[in-house]
C-alpha positions in Angstrom: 38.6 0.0 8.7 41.8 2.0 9.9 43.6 -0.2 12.6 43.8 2.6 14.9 40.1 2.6 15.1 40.1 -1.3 15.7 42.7 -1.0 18.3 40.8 1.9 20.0 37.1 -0.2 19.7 39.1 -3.5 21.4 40.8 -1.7 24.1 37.1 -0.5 24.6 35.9 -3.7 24.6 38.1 -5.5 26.6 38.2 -2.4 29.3 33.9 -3.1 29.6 34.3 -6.6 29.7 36.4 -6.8 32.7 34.4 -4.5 34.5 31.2 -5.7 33.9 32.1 -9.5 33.9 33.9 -11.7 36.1 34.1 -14.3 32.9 37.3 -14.3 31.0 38.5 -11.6 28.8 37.2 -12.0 25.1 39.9 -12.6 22.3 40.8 -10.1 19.9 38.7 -12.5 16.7 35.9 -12.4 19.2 35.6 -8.5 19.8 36.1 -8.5 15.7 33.1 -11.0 15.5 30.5 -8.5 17.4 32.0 -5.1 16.0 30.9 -6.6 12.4 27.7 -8.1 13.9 26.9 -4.2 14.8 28.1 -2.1 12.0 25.9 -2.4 9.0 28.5 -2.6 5.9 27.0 -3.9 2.8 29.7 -5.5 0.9 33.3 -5.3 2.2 34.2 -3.2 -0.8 32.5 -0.4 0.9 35.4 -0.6 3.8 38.5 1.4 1.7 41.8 0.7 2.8 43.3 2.4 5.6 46.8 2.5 3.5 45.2 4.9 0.6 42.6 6.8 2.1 42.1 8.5 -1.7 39.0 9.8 -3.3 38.7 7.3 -5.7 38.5 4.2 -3.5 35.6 5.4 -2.0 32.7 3.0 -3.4 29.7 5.8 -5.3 27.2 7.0 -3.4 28.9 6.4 0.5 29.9 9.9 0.9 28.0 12.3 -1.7 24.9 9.5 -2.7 24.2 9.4 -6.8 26.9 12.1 -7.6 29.8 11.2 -6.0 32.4 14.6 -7.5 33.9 16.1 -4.7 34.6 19.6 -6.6 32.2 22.6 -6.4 30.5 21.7 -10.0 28.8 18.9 -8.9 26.1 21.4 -7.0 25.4 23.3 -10.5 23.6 19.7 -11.2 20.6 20.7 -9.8 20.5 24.2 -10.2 17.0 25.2 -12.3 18.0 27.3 -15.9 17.0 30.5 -14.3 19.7 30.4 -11.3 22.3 29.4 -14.3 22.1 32.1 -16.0 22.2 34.6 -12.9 25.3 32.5 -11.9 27.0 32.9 -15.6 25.8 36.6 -15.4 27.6 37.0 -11.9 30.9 35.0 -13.7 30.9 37.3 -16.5 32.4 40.7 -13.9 34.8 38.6 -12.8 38.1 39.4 -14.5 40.7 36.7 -16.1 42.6 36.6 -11.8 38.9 35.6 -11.0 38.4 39.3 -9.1 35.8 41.7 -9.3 36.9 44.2 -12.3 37.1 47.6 -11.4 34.1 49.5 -13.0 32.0 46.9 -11.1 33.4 47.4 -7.9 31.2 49.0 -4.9 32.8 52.5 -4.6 33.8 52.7 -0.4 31.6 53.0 2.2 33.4 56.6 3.1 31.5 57.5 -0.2 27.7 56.2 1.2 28.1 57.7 4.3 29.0 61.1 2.7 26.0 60.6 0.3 23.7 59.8 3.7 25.2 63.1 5.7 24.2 65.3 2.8 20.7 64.0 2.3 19.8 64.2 5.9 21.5 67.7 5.9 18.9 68.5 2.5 16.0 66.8 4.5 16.4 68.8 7.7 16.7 72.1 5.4 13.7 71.5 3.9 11.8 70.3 7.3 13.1 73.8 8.8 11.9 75.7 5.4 8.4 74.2 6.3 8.2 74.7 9.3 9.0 78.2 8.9 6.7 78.7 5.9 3.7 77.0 8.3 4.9 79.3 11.0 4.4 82.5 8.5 1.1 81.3 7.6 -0.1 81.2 11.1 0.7 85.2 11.2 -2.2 87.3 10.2 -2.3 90.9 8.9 -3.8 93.5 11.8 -4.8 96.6 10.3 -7.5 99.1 12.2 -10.3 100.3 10.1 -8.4 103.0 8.5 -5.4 100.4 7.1 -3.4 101.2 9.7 -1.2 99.2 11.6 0.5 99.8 14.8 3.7 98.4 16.6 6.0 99.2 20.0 9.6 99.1 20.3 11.6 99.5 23.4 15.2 100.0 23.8 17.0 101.1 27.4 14.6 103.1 28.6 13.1 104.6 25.5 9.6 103.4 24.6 8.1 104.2 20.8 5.0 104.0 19.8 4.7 103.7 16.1 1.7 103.6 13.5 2.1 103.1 10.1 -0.9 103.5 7.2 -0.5 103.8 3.2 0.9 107.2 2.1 -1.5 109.3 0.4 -0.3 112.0 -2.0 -0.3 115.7 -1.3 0.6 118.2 -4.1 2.4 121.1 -3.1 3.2 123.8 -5.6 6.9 124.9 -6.0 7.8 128.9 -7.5 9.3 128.8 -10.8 8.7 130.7 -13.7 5.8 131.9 -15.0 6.5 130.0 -18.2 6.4 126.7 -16.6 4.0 124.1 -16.9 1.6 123.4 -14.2 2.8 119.6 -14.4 6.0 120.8 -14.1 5.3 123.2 -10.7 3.5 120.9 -8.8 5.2 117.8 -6.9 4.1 114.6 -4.9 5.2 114.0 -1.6 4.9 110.5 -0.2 5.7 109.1 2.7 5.6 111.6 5.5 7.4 110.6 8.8 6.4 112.7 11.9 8.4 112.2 15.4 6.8 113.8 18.5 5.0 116.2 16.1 8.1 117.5 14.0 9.6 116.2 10.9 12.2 113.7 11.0 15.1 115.7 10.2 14.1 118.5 12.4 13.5 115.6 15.6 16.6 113.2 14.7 19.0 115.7 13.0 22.1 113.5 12.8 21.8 110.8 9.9 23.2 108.5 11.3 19.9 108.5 13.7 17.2 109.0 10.8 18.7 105.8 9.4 18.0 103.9 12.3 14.4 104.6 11.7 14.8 104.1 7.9 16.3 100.6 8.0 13.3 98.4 8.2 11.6 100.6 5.1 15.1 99.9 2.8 15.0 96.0 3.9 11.9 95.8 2.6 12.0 98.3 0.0 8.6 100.4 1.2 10.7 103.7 1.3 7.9 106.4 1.1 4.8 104.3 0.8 3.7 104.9 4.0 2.8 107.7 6.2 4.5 107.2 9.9 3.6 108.5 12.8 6.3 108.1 15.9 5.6 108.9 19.6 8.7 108.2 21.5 9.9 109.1 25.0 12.1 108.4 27.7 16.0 107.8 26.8 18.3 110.0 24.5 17.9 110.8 20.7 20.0 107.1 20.0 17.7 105.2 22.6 14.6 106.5 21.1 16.3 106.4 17.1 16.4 102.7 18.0 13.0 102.2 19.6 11.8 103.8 16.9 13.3 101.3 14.1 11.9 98.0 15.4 8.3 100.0 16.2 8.6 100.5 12.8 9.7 97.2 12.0 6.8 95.4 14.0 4.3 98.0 12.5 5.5 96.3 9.0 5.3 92.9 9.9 1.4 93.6 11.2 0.6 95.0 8.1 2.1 92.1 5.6 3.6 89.2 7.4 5.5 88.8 4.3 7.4 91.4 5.3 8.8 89.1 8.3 10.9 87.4 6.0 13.2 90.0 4.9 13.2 92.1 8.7 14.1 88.4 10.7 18.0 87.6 9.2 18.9 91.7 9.6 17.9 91.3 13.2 15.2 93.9 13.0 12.9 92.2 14.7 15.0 91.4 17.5 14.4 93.3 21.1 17.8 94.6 22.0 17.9 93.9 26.2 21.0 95.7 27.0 20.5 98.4 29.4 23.0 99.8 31.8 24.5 97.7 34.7 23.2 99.1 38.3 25.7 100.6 40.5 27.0 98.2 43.3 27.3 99.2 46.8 30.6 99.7 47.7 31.8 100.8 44.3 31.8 103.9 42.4 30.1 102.6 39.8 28.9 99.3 38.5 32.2 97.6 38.5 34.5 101.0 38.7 36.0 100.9 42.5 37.6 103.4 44.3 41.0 104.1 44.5 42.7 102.4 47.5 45.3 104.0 49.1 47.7 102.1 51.3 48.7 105.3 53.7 
């Protein structure tokens, strides 16, 4: 036993012993006598000398029972076949400086948490896509008993009411020469567009105005397969141009919702709510203010 331990279990001893007692102090072969009578050592071999203090002289089985190797192979002893060969397996990436070769490596976690951002952004896409689709479904066509469908657009003060129904074909017969054939005289008309009870031209005669009502046909590419009829009032000719194009439009999404799909990302569904600021009292106009003169 070390003697600092001794020293430290007399001075323990003799320190109770005059407290407790008012006999004599013990002697130093006495305290000895009753720290052996209390410690259980089997053979005094089993005590290594305090000088040393090496591996060796430390009698088998006192500090690691039957196997008494103090490295790290002495826990492979009882290690099953299986778990030996996952342990040679995991041996085998390591490289000859005993570190992880580089093709096995775990690439960065910069790269997982790209991976995770893109799959969530995939999986919301595809949530949004169904939702959509389930949205489209819920739509259903409204036609009248004649095929037709109808639809109202607004824009400032300009209100149109628009009906759409499939164009029927009307042959009119144009003068050429006698020579001719009659295939060759007659020609179908599709698609007639009536505003306020005149042709379109004759009702919107810039172009710039007809292809406001034209746009939601060319997004869906329906030019001249149906028959509109447009009643519009209140507003100027661009007002009622643009009532006009989302009557239109809404008339097309009542007859195939399909049609919603292409007349949505062009805005052509959308209700345009600008109209013109009110005039405030005290001011010329809405935010136009007199002019102030000092004298």
């Amino acid at each position: 036993m070390p003697k600092d331990i001794v020293k430290s279990n007399l001075q323990s001893c003799s320190n109770y012993a005059s407290k407790s007692s008012k006999k004599r102090r013990h002697s130093e072969s006495e305290v000895l006598a009753g720290i052996r009578s209390r410690v259980a050592v089997r053979s005094p071999s089993d005590v290594p000398d305090g000088s040393n203090n090496r591996m060796e002289d430390i009698p088998e089985g006192v500090l690691y029972g039957e196997h008494n190797d103090p490295s790290e192979e002495r826990h492979l002893e009882t290690q099953t076949e299986e778990e030996k060969e996952i342990l040679e397996a995991l041996s085998g990436l390591l490289d000859e400086d005993g570190e992880i070769k580089a093709e096995d490596r775990f690439p960065p976690l910069e790269h997982f948490y790209q991976d995770a951002r893109s799959l969530e952004k995939e999986k919301r896409q595809e949530r949004e896509k169904v939702k959509q689709l389930e949205h489209t479904m819920r739509r259903v066509k409204k036609v009248d008993r004649f095929g037709a469908s109808l639809g109202t657009g607004k824009r400032k003060t300009a209100v149109a009411q628009v009906r759409i129904a499939p164009a029927t074909s009307r042959r009119v017969g144009t003068e050429e020469e006698e020579d001719e054939d009659e295939d060759e005289k007659d020609e179908e008309i599709f698609g007639e567009i009536v505003v306020n009870g005149k042709p379109l031209d004759e009702y919107f005669q810039d172009s710039s105005l007809r292809q406001h009502v034209l746009a939601p046909f060319a997004a869906t590419n329906t030019i001249g397969l149906f028959d509109v009829r447009i009643v519009v009032h209140g507003g100027g000719l661009s007002g009622q141009s643009q009532a006009a194009r989302l009557g239109v439009a809404r008339s097309l999404q009542n007859y195939d919702p399909a049609f919603r799909s292409q007349l949505k990302p062009m805005g052509l569904l959308t209700r345009d709510s600008r109209v013109v600021e009110r005039k405030k009292p005290g001011l010329k106009k809405a935010r136009k203010a007199f002019q102030w003169v000092k004298r």
